[in-house]
N, C-alpha and C positions, 0 to 999 in steps of 0.2 A: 493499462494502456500506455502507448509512448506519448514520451514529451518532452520539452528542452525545459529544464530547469535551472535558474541561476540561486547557488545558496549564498550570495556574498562574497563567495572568492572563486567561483570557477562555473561556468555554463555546461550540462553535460546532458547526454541524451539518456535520460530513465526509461523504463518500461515498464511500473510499477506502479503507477499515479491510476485515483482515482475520482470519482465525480458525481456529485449526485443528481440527482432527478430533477424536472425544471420544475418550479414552483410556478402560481398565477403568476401571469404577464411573463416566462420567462419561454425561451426558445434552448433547444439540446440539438446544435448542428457537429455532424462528421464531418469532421475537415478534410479534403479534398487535395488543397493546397495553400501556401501560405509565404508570400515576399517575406523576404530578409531586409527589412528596413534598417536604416541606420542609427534610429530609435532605440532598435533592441541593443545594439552595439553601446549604444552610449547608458545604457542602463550599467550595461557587463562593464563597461571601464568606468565608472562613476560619475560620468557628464550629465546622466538624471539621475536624481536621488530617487531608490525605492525601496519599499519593505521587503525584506527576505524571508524565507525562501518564495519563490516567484516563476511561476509557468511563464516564459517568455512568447513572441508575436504579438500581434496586433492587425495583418494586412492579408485577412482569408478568405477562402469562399468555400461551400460543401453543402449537404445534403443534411437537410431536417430532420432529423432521426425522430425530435418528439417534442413534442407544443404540453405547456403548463393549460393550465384552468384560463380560460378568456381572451387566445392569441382566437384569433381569425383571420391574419392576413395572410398566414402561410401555414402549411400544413406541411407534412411529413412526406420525405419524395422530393419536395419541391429545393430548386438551386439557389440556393442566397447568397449573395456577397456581404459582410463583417461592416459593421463600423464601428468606430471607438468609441462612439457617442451615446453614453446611457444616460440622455436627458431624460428629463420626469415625463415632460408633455401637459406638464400643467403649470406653470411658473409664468410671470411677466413676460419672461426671455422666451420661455419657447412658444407662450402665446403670439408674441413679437414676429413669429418666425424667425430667432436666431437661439435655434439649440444650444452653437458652440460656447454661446455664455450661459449655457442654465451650468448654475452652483452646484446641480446635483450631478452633471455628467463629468467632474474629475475631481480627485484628492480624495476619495471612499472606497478604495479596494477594498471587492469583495472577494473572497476567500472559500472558493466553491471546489474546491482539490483540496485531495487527501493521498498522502504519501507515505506509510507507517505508521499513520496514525497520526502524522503531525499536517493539519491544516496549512493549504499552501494559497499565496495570494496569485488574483487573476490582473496581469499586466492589461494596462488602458482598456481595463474593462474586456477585454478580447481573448488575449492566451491564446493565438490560434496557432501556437507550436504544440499542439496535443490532438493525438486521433479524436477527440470530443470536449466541443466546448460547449456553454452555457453561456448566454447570453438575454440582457433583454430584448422584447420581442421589436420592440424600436431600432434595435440595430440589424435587423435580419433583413436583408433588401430581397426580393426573389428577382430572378434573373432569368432571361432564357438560357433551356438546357442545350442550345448548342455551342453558346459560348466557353472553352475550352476553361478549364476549374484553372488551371495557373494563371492564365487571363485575366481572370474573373475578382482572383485574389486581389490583384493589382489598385483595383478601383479603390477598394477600402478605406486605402492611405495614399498611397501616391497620386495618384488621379485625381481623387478629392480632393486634397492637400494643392497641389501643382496647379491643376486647369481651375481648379475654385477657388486661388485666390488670386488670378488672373479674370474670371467673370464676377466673380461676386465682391472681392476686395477692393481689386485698382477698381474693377471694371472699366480694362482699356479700351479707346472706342477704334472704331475702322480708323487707317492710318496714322496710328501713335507709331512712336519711335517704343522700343522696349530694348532692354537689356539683362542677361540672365546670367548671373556668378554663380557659375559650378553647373556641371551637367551631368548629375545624378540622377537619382530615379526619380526628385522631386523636380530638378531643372528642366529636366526630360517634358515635363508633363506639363511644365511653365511656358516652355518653348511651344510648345503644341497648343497650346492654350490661348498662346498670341497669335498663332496660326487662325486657329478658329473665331475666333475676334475679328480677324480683319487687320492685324496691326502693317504697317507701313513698311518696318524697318526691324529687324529681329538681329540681334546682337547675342553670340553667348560668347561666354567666358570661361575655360577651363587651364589650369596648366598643363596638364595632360593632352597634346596633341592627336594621340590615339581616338580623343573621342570628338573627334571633328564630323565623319561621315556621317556616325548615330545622330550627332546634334542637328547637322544638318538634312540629315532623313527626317526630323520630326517639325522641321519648316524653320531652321534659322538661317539666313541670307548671309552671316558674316559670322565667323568663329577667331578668336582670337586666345593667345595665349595668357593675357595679364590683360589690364584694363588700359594699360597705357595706351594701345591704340584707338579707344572708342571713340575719343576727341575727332580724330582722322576721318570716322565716319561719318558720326553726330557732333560738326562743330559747336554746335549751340547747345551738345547735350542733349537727353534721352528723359522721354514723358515719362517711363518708369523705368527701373533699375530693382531686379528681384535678388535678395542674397539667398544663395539656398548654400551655403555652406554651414555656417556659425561662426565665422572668424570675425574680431570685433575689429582688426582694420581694413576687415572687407565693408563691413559697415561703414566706416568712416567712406570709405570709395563708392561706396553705392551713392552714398550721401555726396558725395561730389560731381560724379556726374551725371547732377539732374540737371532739365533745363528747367526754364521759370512755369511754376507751377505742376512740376515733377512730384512723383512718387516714390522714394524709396520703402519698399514692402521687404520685410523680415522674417526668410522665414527656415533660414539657418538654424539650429539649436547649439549656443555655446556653454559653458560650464554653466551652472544656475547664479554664480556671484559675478559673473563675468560682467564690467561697464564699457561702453564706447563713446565716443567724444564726436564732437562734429563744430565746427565754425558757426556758433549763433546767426552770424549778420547774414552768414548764406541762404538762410531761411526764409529770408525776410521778401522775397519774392513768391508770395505763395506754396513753397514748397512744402512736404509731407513726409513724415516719417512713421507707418503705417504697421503696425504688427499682426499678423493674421495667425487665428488657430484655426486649423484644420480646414483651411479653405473657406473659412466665414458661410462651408455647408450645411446644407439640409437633407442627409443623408435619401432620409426616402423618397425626396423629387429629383436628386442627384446624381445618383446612383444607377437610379432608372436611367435618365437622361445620357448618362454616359455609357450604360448598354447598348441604349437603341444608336448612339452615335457611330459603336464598335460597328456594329449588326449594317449600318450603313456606310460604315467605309470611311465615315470623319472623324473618328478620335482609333488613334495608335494605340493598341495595349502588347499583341503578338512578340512588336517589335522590341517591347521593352523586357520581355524575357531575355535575359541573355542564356540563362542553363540553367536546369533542373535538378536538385539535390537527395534524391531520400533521406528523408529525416536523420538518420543514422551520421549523414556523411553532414553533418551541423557547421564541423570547426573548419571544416574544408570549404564549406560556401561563406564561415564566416570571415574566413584566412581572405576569399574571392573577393567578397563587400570590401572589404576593409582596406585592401590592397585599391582597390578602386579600379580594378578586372570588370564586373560587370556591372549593366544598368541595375538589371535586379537579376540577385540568385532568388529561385524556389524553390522553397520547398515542400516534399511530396511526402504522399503517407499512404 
């Protein structure tokens, strides 16, 4: 079957890879479709460290082809959207209801592809760059089947990632000020996110002027090209300030303009040694410096929830397709990401 495989020095599309069979608890979905996040990019240039050789994606949705020993919540036929999340389901943390800290759902690549014979490892748990992936049965969300599969991918990661750590992380209330650095596929969804909050005042930041209308399709009232104008807006500063770049003097500027008892939430990815610095005394007004993985989600209540939101009309996914790739044309959607061309390329199989 095909798939993007990264061996350590070059990303390329195979058609050779294979898979085995789900074991108990494990879900076998056909992938459908599959966001090009910026995750995977930063795998390929070395900004996340990972074991090679390695199935790339992480942000899919597709059809169940075959359930292991003791799944019941989906069955074969049925449409699931991906999540990264192989929490146990039995741990402090996810009895807590917060998966994204269970110990067991990162740093354990499992290695469920086979390539020549040589074992290949499965990126954040997911790998949804391959006609068929394995997953646990915990990540398998089912979805209605009339939500369009490239749609549907979207949720997995950016949706979750973006709008969840907007509701579950700040959790900004009806008229906060907000502010969003970078309007990617994760800002996109940050923006949208304070939309559906209620927020007061939505602020993004890109230096890319092209991407004003999308930002502002997705509910921001003011788009700017650097930070230096936010003052202008929010003389007193902004209740929350989201980096979704990774740049660590974006950080430093998230961290400045907060106002008192402000949030700045991080959820940029910079190199793994990378430090940023911020003014102690500034702090000292209640303020926050908040780190979120993966949206502080609970994928099977979230997931759902941002379906039925699609299906009604109040969360954006259509819009953040910007264009469709077959799998084949990889380097060309990833040449697209990278260039900072679209919200999300996708990719097709």
């Amino acid at each position: 079957m095909r798939g993007v495989v990264f061996d350590g020095k070059q990303a390329q599309v195979v058609d050779d890879l294979e898979i085995r069979d789900p074991g108990p608890g494990e879900v076998l979905v056909s992938v459908s479709a599959a966001g090009l996040c910026h995750s995977d990019l930063s795998v390929v240039d070395g900004t996340i460290p990972f074991p090679v050789p390695v199935v790339l994606g992480h942000e899919g949705a597709g059809v169940v082809a075959e359930v292991g020993a003791g799944v019941t919540h989906v069955q074969p036929g049925d449409h699931v959207s991906l999540s990264t999340l192989a929490n146990c389901g039995a741990c402090a943390e996810c009895d807590r209801g917060r998966p994204t800290m269970c110990r067991k759902a990162i740093g354990m690549p499992q290695r469920p592809f086979v390539r020549a014979g040589q074992p290949l490892y499965q990126f954040a748990s997911n790998s949804a760059f391959a006609e068929r992936t394995l997953v646990k049965a915990v990540q398998a969300v089912r979805i209605p089947k009339d939500i369009p599969m490239a749609s549907a991918a979207l949720i997995g990661c950016g949706v979750l990632t973006g709008v969840g750590a907007v509701l579950n992380r700040a959790r900004v209330d009806h008229g906060d000020s907000v502010v969003v650095i970078g309007t990617g596929g994760i800002g996109l969804n940050v923006i949208q996110g304070a939309r559906i909050a209620g927020a007061g005042t939505v602020v993004a930041v890109d230096s890319n002027p092209a991407k004003e209308a999308v930002a502002r399709r997705f509910g921001a009232g003011h788009f700017l090209t650097s930070t230096e104008g936010v003052r202008d807006i929010l003389p007193t500063g902004a209740d929350h300030v989201f980096e979704c770049v990774g740049r660590v003097e974006l950080v430093r500027q998230a961290v400045d303009l907060l106002d008192r008892h402000g949030q700045a939430v991080l959820l940029g990815v910079p190199p793994a040694g990378a430090e940023a610095s911020f003014l102690v005394s500034s702090m000292y007004l209640d303020k926050s410096i908040l780190g979120c993985r993966y949206g502080s989600s609970r994928p099977q209540r979230d997931v759902a929830l941002y379906a039925r939101m699609y299906v009604e009309g109040r969360l954006l996914l259509d819009e953040l397709v910007t264009d469709t790739y077959p799998v084949e044309e990889f380097e060309k959607a990833a040449a697209d990401a990278g260039g900072g061309r679209v919200a999300r390329a996708v990719l097709t199989f």
